[in-house]
ZAMARGU-4260 file (C-alpha; in steps of 0.2 Angstrom, whole numbers, plus 5000, padded with zeros to 4 digits):
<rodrens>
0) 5510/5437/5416 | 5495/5435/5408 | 5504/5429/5392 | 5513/5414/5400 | 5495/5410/5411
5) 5489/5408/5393 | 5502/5399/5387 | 5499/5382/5402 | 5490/5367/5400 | 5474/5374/5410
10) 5476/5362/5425 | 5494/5372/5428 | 5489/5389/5424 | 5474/5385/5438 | 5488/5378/5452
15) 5500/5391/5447 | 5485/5404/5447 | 5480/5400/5464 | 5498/5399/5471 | 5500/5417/5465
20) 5485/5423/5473 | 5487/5414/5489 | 5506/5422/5491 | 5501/5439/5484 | 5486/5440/5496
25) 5497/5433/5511 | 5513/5448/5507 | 5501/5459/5504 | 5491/5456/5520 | 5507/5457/5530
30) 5514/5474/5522 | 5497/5482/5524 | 5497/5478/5544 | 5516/5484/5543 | 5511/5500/5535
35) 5495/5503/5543 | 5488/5506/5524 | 5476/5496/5516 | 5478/5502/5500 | 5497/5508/5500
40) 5503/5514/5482 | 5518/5505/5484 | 5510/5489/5485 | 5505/5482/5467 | 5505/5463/5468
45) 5487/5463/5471 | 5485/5473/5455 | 5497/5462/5446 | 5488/5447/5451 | 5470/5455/5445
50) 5474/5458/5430 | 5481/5439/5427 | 5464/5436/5435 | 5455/5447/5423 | 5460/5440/5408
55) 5456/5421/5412 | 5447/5415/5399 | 5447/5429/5388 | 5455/5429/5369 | 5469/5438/5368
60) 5471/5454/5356 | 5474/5470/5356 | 5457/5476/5359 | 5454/5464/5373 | 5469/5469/5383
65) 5467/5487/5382 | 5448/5485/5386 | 5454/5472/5399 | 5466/5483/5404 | 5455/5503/5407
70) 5440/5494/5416 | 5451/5486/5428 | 5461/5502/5433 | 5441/5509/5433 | 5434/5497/5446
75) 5451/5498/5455 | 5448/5515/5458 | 5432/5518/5462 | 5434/5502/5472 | 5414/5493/5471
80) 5409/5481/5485 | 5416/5468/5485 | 5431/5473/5478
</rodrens>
């Protein structure tokens, strides 16, 4: 979660980070072909892992998180190039 990505020395977080991605994008990958839907709603790692990624380097608070939180479900929905 974004707490316990937080919580690593940076070096882990990073490996751990890019392992989470990596297996996220790979399941999710495979179940999209499977379902022939590229954006299912069952699917959420992907989500999951975004918002880990969105809060990298932020402070934590209150504030930040809800912030965090509503642009991230805004540019998940309306879905920019290149996301």
């Amino acid at each position: 979660s974004v707490f316990a990505i937080h919580t690593m020395p940076p070096w882990i977080a990073g490996l751990s980070l890019g392992i989470l991605t990596w297996i996220s994008w790979d399941t999710c990958l495979r179940t999209y072909k499977k379902l022939g839907n590229i954006d299912h709603p069952a699917i959420v790692s992907d989500e999951v892992v975004g918002v880990i990624w969105a809060f990298i380097g932020i402070p934590l608070s209150g504030l930040s998180l809800l912030t965090g939180f509503v642009l991230f479900r805004v540019f998940d929905i309306a879905k920019p190039w290149p996301i």
